[in-house]
C-alpha positions as CSV (number, residue, x, y, z in Angstrom):
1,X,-16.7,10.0,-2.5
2,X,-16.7,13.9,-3.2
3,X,-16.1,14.2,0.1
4,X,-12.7,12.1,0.0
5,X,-9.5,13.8,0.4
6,X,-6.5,13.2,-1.8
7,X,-3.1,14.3,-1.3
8,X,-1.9,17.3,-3.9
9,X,1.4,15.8,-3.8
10,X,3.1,19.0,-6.1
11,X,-0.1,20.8,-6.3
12,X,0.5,21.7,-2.9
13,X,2.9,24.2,-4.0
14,X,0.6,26.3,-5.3
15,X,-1.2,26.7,-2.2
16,X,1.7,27.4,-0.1
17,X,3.0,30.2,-2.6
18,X,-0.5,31.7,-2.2
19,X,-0.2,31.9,1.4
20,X,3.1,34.0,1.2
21,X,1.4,36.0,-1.3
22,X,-1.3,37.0,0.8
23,X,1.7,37.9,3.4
24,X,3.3,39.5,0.7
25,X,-0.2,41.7,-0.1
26,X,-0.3,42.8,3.5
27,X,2.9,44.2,3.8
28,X,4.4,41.6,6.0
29,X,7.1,39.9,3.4
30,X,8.3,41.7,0.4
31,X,9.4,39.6,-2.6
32,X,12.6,41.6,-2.9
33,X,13.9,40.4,0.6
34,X,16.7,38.3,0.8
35,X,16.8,35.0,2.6
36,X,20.3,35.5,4.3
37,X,19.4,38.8,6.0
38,X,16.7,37.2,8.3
39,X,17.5,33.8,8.3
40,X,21.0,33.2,10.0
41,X,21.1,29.6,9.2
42,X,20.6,29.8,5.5
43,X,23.2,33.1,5.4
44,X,25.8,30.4,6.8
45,X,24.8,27.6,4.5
46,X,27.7,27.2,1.3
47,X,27.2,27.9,-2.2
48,X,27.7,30.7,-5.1
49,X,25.7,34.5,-4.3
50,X,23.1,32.7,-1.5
51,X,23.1,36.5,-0.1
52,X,21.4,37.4,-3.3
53,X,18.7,34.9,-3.1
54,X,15.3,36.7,-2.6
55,X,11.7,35.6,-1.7
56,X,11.4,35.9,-6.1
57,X,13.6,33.7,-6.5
58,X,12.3,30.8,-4.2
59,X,8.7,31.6,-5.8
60,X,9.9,31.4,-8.9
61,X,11.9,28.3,-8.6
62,X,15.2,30.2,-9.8
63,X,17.4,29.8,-6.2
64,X,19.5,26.8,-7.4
65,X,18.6,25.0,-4.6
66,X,17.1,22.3,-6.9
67,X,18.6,19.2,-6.3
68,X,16.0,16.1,-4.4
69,X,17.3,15.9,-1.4
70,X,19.6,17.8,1.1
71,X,22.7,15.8,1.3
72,X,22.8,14.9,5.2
73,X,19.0,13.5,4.7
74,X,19.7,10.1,4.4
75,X,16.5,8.0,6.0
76,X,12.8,8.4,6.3
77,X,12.3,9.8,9.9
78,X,14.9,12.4,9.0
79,X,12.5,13.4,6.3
80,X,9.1,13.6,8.2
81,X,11.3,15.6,11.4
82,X,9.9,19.3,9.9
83,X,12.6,21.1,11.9
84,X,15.6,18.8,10.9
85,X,14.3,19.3,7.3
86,X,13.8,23.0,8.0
87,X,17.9,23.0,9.0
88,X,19.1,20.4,6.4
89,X,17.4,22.9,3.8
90,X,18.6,25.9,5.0
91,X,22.3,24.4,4.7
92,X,22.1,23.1,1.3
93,X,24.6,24.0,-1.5
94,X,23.2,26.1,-4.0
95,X,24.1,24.8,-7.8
96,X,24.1,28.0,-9.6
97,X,23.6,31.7,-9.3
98,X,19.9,32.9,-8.2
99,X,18.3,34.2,-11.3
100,X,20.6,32.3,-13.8
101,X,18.1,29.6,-14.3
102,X,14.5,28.1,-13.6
103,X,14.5,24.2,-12.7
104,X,11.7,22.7,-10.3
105,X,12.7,22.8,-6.5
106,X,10.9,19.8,-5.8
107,X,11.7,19.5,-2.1
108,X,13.3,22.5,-1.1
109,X,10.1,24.8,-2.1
110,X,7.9,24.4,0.7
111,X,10.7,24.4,3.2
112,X,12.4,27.5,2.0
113,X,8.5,28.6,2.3
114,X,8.1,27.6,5.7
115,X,11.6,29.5,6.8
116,X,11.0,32.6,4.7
117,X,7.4,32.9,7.2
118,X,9.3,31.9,10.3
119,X,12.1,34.1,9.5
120,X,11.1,37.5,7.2
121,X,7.6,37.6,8.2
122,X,7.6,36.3,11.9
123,X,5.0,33.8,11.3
124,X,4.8,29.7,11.0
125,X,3.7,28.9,7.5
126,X,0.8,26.5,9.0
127,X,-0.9,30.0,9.7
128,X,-0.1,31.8,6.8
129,X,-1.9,28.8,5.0
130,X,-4.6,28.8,7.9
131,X,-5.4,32.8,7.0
132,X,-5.3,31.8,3.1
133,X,-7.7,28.9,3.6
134,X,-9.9,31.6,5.6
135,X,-9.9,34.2,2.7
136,X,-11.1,31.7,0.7
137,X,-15.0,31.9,0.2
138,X,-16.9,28.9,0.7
139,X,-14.0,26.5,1.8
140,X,-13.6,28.9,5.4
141,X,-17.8,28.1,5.9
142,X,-17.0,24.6,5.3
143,X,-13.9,24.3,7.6
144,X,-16.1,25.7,10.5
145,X,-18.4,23.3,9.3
146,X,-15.8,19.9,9.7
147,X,-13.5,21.2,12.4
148,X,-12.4,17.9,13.2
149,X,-11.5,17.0,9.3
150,X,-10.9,20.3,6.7
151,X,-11.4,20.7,3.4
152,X,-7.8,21.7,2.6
153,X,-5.1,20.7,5.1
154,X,-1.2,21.0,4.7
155,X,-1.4,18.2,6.7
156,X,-3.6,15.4,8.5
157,X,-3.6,15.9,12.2
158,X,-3.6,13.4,14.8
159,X,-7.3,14.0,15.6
160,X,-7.9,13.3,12.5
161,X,-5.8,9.9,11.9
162,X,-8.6,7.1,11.6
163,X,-10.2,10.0,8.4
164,X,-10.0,8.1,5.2
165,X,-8.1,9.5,2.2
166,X,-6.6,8.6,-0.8
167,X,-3.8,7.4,-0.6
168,X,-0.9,7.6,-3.5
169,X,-1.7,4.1,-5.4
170,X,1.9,3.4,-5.8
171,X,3.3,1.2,-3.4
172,X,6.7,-0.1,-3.3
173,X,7.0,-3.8,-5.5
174,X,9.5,-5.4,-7.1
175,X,10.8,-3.8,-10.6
176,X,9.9,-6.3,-13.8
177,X,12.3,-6.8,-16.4
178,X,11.7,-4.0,-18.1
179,X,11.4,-1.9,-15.0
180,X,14.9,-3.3,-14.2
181,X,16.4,-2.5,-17.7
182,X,15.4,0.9,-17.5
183,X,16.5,1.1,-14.4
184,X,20.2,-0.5,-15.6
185,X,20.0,2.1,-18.6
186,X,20.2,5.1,-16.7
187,X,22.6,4.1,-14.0
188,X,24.6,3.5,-16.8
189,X,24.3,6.7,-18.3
190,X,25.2,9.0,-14.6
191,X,27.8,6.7,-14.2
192,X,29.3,7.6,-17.6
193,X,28.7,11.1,-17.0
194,X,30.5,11.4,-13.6
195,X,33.2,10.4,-15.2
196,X,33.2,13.0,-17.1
197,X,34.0,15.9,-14.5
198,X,37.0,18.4,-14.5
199,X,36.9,21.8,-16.6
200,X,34.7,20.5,-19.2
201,X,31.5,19.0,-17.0
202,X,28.1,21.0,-18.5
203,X,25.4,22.0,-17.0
204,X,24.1,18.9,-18.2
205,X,26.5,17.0,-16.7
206,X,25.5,18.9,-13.3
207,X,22.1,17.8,-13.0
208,X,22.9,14.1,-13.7
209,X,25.7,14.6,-11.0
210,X,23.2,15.3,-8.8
211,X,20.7,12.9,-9.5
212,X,23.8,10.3,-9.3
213,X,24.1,11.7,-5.5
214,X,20.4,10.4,-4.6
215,X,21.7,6.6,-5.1
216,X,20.3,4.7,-2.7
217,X,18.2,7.6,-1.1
218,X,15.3,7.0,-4.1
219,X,12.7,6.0,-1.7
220,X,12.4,9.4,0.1
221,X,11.4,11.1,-2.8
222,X,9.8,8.3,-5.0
223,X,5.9,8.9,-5.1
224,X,5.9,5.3,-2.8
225,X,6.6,7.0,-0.3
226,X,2.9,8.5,0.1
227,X,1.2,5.1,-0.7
228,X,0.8,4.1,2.9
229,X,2.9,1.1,2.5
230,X,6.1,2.5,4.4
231,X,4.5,1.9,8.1
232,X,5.3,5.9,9.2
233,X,2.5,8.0,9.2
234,X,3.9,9.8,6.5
235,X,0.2,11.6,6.1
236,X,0.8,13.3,9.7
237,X,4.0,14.6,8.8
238,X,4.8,18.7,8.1
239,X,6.4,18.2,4.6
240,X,5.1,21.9,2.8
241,X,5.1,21.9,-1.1
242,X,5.5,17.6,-0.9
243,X,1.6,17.3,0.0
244,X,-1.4,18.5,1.2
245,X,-4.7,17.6,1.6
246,X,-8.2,18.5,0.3
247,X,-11.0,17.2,-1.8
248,X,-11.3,18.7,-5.7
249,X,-14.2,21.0,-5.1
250,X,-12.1,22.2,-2.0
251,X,-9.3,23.3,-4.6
252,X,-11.1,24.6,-7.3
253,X,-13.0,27.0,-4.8
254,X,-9.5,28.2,-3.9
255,X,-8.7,28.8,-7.6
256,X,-11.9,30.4,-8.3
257,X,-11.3,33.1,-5.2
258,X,-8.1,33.9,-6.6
259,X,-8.9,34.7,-9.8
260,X,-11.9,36.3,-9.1
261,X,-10.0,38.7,-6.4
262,X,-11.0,37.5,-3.4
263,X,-7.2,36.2,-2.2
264,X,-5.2,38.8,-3.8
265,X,-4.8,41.8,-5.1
266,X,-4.8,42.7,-8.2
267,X,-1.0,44.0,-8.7
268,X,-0.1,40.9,-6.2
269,X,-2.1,38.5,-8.9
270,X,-0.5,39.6,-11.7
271,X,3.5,39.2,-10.1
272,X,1.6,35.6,-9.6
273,X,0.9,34.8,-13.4
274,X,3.5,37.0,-14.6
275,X,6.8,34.4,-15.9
276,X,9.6,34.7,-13.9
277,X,12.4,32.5,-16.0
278,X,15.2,34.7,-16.7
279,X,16.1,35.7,-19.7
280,X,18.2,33.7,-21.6
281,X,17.1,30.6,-19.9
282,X,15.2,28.7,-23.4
283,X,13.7,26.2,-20.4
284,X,16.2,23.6,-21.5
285,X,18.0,23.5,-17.9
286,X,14.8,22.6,-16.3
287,X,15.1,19.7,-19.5
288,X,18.4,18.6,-18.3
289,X,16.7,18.1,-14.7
290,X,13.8,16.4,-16.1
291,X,15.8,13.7,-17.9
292,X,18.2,13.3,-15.0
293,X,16.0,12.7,-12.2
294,X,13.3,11.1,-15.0
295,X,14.1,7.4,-12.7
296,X,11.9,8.6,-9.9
297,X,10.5,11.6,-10.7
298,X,8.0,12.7,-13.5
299,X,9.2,16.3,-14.3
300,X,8.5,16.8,-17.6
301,X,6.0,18.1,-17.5
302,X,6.7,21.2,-15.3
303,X,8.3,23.7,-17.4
304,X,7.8,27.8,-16.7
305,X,6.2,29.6,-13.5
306,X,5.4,32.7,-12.5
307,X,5.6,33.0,-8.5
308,X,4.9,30.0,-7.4
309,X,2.3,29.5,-10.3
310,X,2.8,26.9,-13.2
311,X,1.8,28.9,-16.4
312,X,0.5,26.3,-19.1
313,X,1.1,27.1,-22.9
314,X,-1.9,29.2,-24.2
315,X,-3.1,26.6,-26.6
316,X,-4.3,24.3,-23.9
317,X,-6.2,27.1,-23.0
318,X,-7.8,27.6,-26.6
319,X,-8.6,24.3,-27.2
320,X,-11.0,24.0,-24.1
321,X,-12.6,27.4,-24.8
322,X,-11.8,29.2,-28.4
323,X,-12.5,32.9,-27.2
324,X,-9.9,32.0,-24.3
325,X,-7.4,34.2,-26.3
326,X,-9.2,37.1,-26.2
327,X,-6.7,39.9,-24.3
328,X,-7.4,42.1,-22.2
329,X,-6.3,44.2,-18.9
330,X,-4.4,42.5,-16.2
331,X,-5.5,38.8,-18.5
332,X,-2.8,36.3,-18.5
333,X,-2.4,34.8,-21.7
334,X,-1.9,31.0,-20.5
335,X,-3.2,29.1,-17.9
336,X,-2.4,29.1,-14.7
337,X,-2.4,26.6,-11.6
338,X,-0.2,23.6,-11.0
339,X,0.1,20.1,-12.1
340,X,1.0,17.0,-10.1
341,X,3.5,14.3,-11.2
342,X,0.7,11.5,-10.5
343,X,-1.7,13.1,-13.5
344,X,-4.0,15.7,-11.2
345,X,-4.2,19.2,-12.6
346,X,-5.5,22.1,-11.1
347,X,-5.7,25.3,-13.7
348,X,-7.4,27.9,-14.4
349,X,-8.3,29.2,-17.7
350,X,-9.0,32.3,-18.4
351,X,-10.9,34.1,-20.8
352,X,-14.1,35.8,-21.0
353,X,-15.4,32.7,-19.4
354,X,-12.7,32.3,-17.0
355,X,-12.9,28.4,-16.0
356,X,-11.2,26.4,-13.1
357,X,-10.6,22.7,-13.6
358,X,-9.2,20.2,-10.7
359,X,-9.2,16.7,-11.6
360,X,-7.1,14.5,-8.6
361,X,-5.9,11.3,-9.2
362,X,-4.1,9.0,-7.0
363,X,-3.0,5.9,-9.2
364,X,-5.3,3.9,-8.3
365,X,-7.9,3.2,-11.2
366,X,-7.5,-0.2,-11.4
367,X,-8.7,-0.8,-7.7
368,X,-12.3,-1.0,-6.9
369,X,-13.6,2.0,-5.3
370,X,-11.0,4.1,-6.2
């Protein structure tokens, strides 16, 4: 129903960049802060210029933390423990320079979120996103409304357990032929490339390295993992910028208030839809990751953001409404929002007739009732 909550899966990232945004907007966390100066276990971690990596550069998705998994996470229960996640994150290896590139941080995101509010702005991210939700109009009425079961939840609380939601339609089966060839093809292809190695390895070669390190660890960050069929109540679980909760309507109201002002200011909204890929960076890196991880995760189509927003070429934007590409003060020129690797979208277009549209999916056509 239009009641039913779905999980955002990577929409969910939006939300959590909005609620260090508002942070950000009251002074309490400054985007030019660095991670290391506050955050003694990430200082320590190993990798390349981690004591330049700011609050920008997690927002923006240009921290070279961007490989799927921390190494030392190796099962299931490791995953859904927020505070051994919280750890393992803080101690991964970054891949490159901060700034040198943009590629999606699908899993270290919303973690690097949650210790950037514990650590800079002396807060748990659960309330940051609680204070969000509350500047929302009309979703903080209707969470006073449903205490019991909100309209936009980072998580699913155990009081909440027996609420139905819908779930990711993707459960774990067994591969069909051409499943398996595919499958057989690109093992084939990271195993050539890690041959490769020494003083000539590319970038390139990098993010297939790295994809070739997740062997055998594909099921913590396949989309089955969300479809109810691993037996963990995976829906309980803390996992920030991996899912969320809420129904469309709930979403789209969120948009609405930020565009319209109601969540942030002005100068704080336009950092938001403002690009942050550095320059240089033609968005073919992010390309490399895409095709790399392509075996179990969808990333192609997640290709520039601005802090924490995904911007979406113009022209999807002017085919939906003509005048769209009107300019004017303070007016992004593409869409804004965030997309989801299952098919959901939620954007905003703007315009003269600025427009919000949320469509979740959760795989699941082909079952009745879904």
């Amino acid at each position: 129903t239009s009641a039913t909550p779905f999980n955002l899966l990577d929409i969910s990232k939006l939300l959590v960049a909005l609620s260090l945004l508002r942070l950000v907007d009251s002074g309490r966390l400054d985007l030019s802060a660095k991670l290391a100066e506050g955050w003694p276990a990430f200082a320590a971690g190993p990798g390349t210029d981690r004591r330049k990596i700011t609050v920008a550069h997690v927002l923006g998705h240009t921290a070279g933390l961007w490989q799927p998994l921390p190494n030392n996470v190796e099962t299931l229960s490791q995953l859904l423990d927020f505070e051994a996640m919280l750890t393992a994150v803080a101690g991964m290896q970054t891949l490159e320079p901060a700034g040198k590139s943009q590629r999606y941080h699908h899993t270290a995101f919303g973690f690097l979120c949650a210790g950037i509010c514990r650590h800079l702005a002396r807060c748990e991210l659960t309330e940051a996103w609680n204070e969000m939700i509350v500047a929302t109009k009309g979703v903080a009425g209707a969470a006073r409304q449903h205490e019991q079961q909100l309209p936009l939840t980072i998580r699913i609380p155990q009081v909440c357990a027996g609420a139905s939601a819908a779930h990711v339609g993707k459960a774990i089966t067994s591969a069909n032929l051409e499943e398996g060839a595919a499958m057989m093809a690109r093992f084939g292809s990271l195993a050539e490339v890690s041959k490769s190695g020494g003083e000539g390895t590319t970038e390139e070669d990098i993010a297939f390295q790295v994809a070739r390190e997740n062997w055998g660890h594909e099921h913590l960050v396949d989309l089955s993992m969300f479809s109810g069929s691993t037996g963990a109540n995976v829906s309980g679980a803390l996992l920030p910028g991996l899912q969320a909760f809420g129904t469309a309507r709930a979403v789209a109201e969120v948009l609405r208030s930020v565009s319209t002002g109601t969540v942030l200011s002005p100068r704080v909204f336009e950092d938001m839809v403002t690009t942050q890929r550095p320059m240089g960076d033609d968005g073919s890196r992010n390309k490399e990751l895409a095709a790399a991880m392509g075996y179990v995760l969808k990333l192609d189509g997640f290709s520039e953001w601005g802090l924490g927003a995904q911007l979406v070429p113009a022209t999807l934007n002017e085919a939906v409404d003509p005048d769209a590409s009107a300019q004017g003060p303070g007016r992004p020129t593409a869409a804004w929002g965030h997309l989801s690797q299952v098919g959901s979208c939620a954007l905003v277009l703007p315009g003269p007739r600025p427009r919000v549209v949320v469509l979740l999916l959760n795989m699941r056509s082909s079952v009745p009732g879904h």
